[in-house]
Structure formats: C-alpha cells, structure tokens
N, C-alpha and C positions, 0 to 999 in steps of 0.2 A: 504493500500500500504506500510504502513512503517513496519506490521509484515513481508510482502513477500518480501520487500528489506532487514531484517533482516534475513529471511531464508538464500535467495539469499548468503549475506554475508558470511556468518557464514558454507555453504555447497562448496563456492568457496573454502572458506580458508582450507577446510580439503581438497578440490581436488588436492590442488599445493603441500599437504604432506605426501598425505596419499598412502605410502609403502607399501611394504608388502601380497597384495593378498587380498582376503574378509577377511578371517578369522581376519586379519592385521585393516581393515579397520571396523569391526565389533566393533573392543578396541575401535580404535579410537571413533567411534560413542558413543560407551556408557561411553565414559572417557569427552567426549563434550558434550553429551545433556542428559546425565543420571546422570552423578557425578555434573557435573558444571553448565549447565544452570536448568537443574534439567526440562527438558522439557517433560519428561515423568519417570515415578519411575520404580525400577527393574523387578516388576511384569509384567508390562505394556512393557517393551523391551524384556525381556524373551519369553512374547507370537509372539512379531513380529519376534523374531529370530525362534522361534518356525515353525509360519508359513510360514516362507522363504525358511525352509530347507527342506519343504513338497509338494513346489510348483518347476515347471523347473523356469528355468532364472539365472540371476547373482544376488545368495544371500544380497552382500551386500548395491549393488544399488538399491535391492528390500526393505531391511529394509529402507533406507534413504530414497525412496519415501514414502514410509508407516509415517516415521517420520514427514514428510512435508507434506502429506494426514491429518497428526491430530492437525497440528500445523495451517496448511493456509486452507485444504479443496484443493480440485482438482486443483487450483491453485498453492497454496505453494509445492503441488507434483511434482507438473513438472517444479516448477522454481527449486524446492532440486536435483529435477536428473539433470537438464541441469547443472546447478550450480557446482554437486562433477561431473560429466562430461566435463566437456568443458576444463579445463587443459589436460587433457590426451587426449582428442581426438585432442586439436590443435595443443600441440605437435608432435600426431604420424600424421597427415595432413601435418603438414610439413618436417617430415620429410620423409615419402614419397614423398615429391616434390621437396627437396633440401637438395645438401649434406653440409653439417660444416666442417668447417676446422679444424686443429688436435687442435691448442691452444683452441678452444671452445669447443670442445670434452676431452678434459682433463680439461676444467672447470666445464662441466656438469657431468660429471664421478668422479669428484669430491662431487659435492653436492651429487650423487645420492648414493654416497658411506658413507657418514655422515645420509643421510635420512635413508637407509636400516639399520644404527647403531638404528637409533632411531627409526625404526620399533621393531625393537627385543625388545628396554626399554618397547614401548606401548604394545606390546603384552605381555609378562613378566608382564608389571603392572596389564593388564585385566583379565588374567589369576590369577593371586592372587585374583584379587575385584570381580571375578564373582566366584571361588573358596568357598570366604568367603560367600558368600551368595546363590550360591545354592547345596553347599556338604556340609551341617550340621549335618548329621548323618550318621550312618554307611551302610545305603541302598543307601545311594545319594553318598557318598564314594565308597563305593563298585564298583555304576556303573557308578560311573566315572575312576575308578583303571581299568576294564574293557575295558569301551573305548577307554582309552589311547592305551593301550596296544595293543589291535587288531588295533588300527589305526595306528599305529608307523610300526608294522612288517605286514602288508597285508592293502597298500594301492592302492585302487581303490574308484569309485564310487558307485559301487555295494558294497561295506563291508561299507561305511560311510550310505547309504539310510538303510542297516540288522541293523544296530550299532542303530540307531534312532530309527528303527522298535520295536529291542530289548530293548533298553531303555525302551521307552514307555509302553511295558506288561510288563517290569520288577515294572517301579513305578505303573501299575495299579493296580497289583498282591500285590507289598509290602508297598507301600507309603500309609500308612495314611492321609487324609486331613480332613477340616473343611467340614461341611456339605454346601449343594448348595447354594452358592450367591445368593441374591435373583433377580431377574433378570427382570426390570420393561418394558422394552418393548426387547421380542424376533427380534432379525433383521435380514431378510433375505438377501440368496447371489443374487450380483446384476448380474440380467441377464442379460443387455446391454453390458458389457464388456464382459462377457464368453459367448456372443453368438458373437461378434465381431471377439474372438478370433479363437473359431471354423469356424467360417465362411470364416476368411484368410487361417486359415492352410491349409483347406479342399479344395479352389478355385484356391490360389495362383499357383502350380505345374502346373494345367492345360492354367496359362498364362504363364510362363516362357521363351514361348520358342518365344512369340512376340513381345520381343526384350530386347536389355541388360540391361536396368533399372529393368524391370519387375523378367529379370532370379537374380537378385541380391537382389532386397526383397526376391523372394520367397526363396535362398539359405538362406541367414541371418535369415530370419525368421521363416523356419524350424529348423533351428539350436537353435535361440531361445527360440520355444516352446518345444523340445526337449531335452535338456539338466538339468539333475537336480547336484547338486551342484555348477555350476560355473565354475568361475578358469580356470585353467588348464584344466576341463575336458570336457570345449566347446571346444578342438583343434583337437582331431583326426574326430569328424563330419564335423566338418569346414573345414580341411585338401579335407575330401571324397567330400563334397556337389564343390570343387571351385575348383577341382585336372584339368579342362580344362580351367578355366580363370587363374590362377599363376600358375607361375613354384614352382619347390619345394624348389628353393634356395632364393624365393623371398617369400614363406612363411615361412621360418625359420630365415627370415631376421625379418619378423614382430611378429613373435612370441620373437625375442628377445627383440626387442625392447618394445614389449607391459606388457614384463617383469621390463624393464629398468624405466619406466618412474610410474608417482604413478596413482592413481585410478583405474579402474575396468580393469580385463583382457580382460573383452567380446569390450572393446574401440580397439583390433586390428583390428576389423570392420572397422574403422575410418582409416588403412593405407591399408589394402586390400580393401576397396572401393575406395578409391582415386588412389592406381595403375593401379586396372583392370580397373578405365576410368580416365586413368593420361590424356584424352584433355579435360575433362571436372571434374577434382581429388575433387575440394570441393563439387561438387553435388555427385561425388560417394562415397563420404566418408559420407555426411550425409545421403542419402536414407541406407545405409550398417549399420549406428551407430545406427540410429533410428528402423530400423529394424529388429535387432538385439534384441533389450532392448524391442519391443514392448511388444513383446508377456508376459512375465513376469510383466510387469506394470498393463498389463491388468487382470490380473489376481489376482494379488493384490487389483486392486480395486474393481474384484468380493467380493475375500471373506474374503478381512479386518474386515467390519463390523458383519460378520456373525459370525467369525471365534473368535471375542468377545466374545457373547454370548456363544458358544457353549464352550469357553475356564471356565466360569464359574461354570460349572457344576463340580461336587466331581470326578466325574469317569475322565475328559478329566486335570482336576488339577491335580489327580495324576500320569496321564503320561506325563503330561508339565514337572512334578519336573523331570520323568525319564529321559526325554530327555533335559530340564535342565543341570543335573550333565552330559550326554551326549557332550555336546555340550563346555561344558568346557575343557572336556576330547578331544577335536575335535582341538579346540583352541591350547591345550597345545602339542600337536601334532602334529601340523603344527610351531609350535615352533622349537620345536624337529627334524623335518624330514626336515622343511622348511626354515621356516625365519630366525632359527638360523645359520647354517650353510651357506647360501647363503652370510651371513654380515659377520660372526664373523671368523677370519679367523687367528687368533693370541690372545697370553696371554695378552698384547695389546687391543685388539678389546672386551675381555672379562672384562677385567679392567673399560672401559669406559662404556659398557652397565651396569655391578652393578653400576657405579658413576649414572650414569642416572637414574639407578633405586632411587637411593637414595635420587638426586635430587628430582626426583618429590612425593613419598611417604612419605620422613621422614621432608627435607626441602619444600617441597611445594612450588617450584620454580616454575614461572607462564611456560606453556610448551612452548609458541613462544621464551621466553630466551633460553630455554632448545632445540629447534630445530635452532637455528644461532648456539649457542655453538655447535652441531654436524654436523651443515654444515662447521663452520669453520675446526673443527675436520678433516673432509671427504675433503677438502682442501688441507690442510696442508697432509696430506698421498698422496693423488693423485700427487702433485707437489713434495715431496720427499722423 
C-alpha cells in the first residue's frame, strides 16, 4: 500500500501541472520518473512511448498507466490514471456546473499563464535530454531533421501515424543494432482485455439508443477506441458522434477550456458528460471520462507485456531507434507549432523561458521552486 500511495502521490502532483498537451506531458513524465526517480531507464520509456503512439487512445495517459502497470501491477495503473486525472477532470466538472466570478478568473488565468511558461521550459528541456540520447548519429539525425520538418509545415494525424511509419523502415533499413537480446521467457498478448475491448466496441452502438447513459458510453467510447494520437485530434469525432446532445457553442466552450486547465485533452469528456446530464453532471461526467480513457487502457494492458518481448528482437530495435529520433522530432514540433507560441507571447515571455531553462539544466533548481516562481511570474502579468 505505501508503493501505491507513492504512485498515487507522485501522478497527482504532475496532474495539478502538467500543461501543455501529451507531447507536454510526455517531458514531464520522463523528466519525473526517468531522470529523477529513475523509475524506469531511457530504453525502457522509449519503448512505452513507442507503443502509445501505435495504439488509439490519449498517448500520454497511456504511457503513465503503462508507468504505474510496472511500478504497482494492475493496481498502481489505475491509481496512476485516476491520480494524473482527477485535477483536470474536477476542475472541468465544475466548471461545467458553476460559473466564477471575474476576480477568480483572473487569479486562475493567472496561474494558468505562469504554468503554460513553464510548459514551454519542460518541453524545451525534454526535447534536448531525449535529443541527447536518441539522435546520436547521422541516421537518427537525419530522421529526426525529417520529422521535424514534415510535422511543423503538414500537420494532421494522418502525416504524424506516415512520419512513424517512415521512421521505423527508415531505422530498419539503416540503423545498425546489437544482435537479439536474449529473451528468457517469450510473453504473450493478453487476450482478456483485447477481447473486452472488441466486444464493447462491437455491442455498444446496438445499445445506444436505450437510453442516455448507454448513448454516452457508446459515443465516448467509440471515440476512444478510435482515435490514434490524442490531443487535439479526439475533437472533430467527438464534435460528429454528440452534434444532437450539445450545441456547438457549448462544445467550443469545452474545448476551450479543456485546453485551459492541465492534464489530458480527452478529460473534456468530464465537462460534456456533466452538461448533457447537468441533473445528474457528476454521474455524466464520470461514465463520459471513464469511457473515454477505457478503451486505450485496455489495450495497453493487452500488449505491454508482449510488446516487450517483441521490442527485443535486432529487427523491431532498429525501428524503435527510427521512431525514436521520430518522436523527438514530434516533440520539438509541437514546441514549435504549439506550446510555444500558445505561452510565449513577448521578448518578455522569451526571457523567462531561457531563465527556466537555465534554472533547471545548468543550476538544478528543485522544479516545484521553479513552478511557484512561474506561477508567481503568471501572476504578477495577469494582475498588471
């Protein structure tokens, strides 16, 4: 109990900061339990980023169950998702249910504008420390100069799933690795969860229509067996599957919002469930948040352990490195196209992110110091 109340801990604490989008929250992760608690090594997270970005669902809530699958076992997983979940969904629960007044709205617009500063530092920093360790030669160079580039000027979902594709025959093709790890007991994919999950997908539609609980899993959960990269691009299915339960100015109210506050995107679940059954909001807000996330969870627990094995082998190593240097390339891109420009908004706001950078790389200031200093920061701008 006290590793799972450490989990617990330790997955809360990054839900109340962590800015930024998955890619955002991906740093985050590997800058707390890869750099610092050293809870798993770079080989070892590279492969669960690996398998995230292969599977639908919300990338980053996928790796952090993964995390807390290896740390507690089927327990620690689902107290690590509830755990970097449960800020963001109770924030957007209530605020689906109740408005704030303007002075509390320019105190949370304040924080939230100091936090999104120091998204840009974390991502900026992960971006270098995963830079350093997986483009060490001029093939993992190459195809991360690549990636960037097609990702920056031709973004969609369809060019980031080509981009990975490409990766991977690029390092199968060029990437040298060591010969096969030796591999003492092969592990198979667990068929209880991937046959749970086909068997919602497949059933659910045909109960929709017997009454509004049911039509609200099955929407959410089409949506999130559906969707491959996350983010942003669960919104225009989600848009389609709920365009007769919200209007459209009540789902662009929650897309802003689920923008605004920190942890996963797919938690808008949590303010469009609670609307479409605002007399009963926290029951629609959890069957929506949980329904959402299911199908990804599940699926992860199919083929984490498999997905081991098979990542051992010379042939699937040397497309992990391709998509690898991919993936950083993906990262530095959503810096670029995303999280920088969303914070950084003056010479100003650029000043303070290198200080941050600097803070935490050169000085090694503990990061909770380093997040008050940029909520103060985001403060003091919001008030004048």
């Amino acid at each position: 109990m006290k590793n799972i109340f450490d989990i617990f801990i330790k997955f809360f604490s990054l839900g109340l900061i962590s800015f930024g989008g998955p890619m955002a929250h991906i740093a985050y992760f590997q800058k707390r339990f890869v750099e610092q608690l050293k809870w798993l090594d770079e080989q070892s997270y590279s492969k669960l980023l690996a398998l995230s970005q292969f599977l639908p669902g919300p990338n980053s809530s996928q790796v952090g169950f993964a995390i807390g699958l290896k740390r507690g076992g089927l327990i620690g997983a689902i107290t690590a998702f509830i755990a970097f979940t449960f800020p963001s969904f109770i924030i957007l629960y209530i605020l689906a249910t109740f408005s704030l007044g303007e002075a509390q709205n320019s105190f949370i617009a304040g924080i939230i504008l100091g936090l999104k500063l120091f998204a840009v530092v974390i991502v900026s920093d992960a971006s270098i420390t995963m830079f350093k360790s997986f483009c060490k030669d001029k093939i993992t160079i190459g195809i991360f100069t690549l990636a960037t580039i097609l990702l920056i000027f031709i973004s969609s979902t369809f060019i980031q799933i080509a981009v990975l594709i490409l990766s991977a025959i690029l390092g199968r093709v060029f990437i040298k690795t060591k010969q096969d790890e030796e591999i003492k007991e092969s592990k198979k994919t667990k068929k209880l969860p991937l046959l749970i999950f086909f068997v919602l997908l497949l059933t659910l539609p045909f109960l929709a229509n017997e009454s509004l609980e049911l039509k609200l899993i099955s929407s959410f959960y089409e949506v999130g067996s559906l969707v491959f990269g996350g983010g942003h691009v669960v919104l225009p299915l989600l848009e389609e599957n709920l365009n007769t339960l919200v209007s459209k100015d009540n789902f662009l109210l929650a897309y802003s919002l689920a923008q605004a506050v920190p942890g996963p995107m797919f938690t808008i679940a949590s303010y469009l469930g609670a609307d479409i059954m605002n007399e009963s909001a926290l029951y629609g807000a959890l069957i929506a948040t949980v329904s959402i996330f299911l199908p990804g969870l599940l699926l992860i627990l199919a083929f984490s352990e498999s997905f081991e094995s098979y990542s051992k082998k010379k042939t699937v190593l040397s497309a992990l490195a391709g998509i690898n240097a991919a993936v950083v390339g993906l990262l530095v891109s959503v810096l670029i196209v995303s999280v920088g420009p969303n914070a950084v908004h003056s010479l100003f706001d650029l000043i303070i992110v290198i200080s941050g950078l600097i803070l935490i790389r050169s000085i090694k200031l503990p990061i909770l110091i380093i997040i008050l200093i940029f909520i103060v920061i985001g403060l003091i701008k919001s008030f004048f």
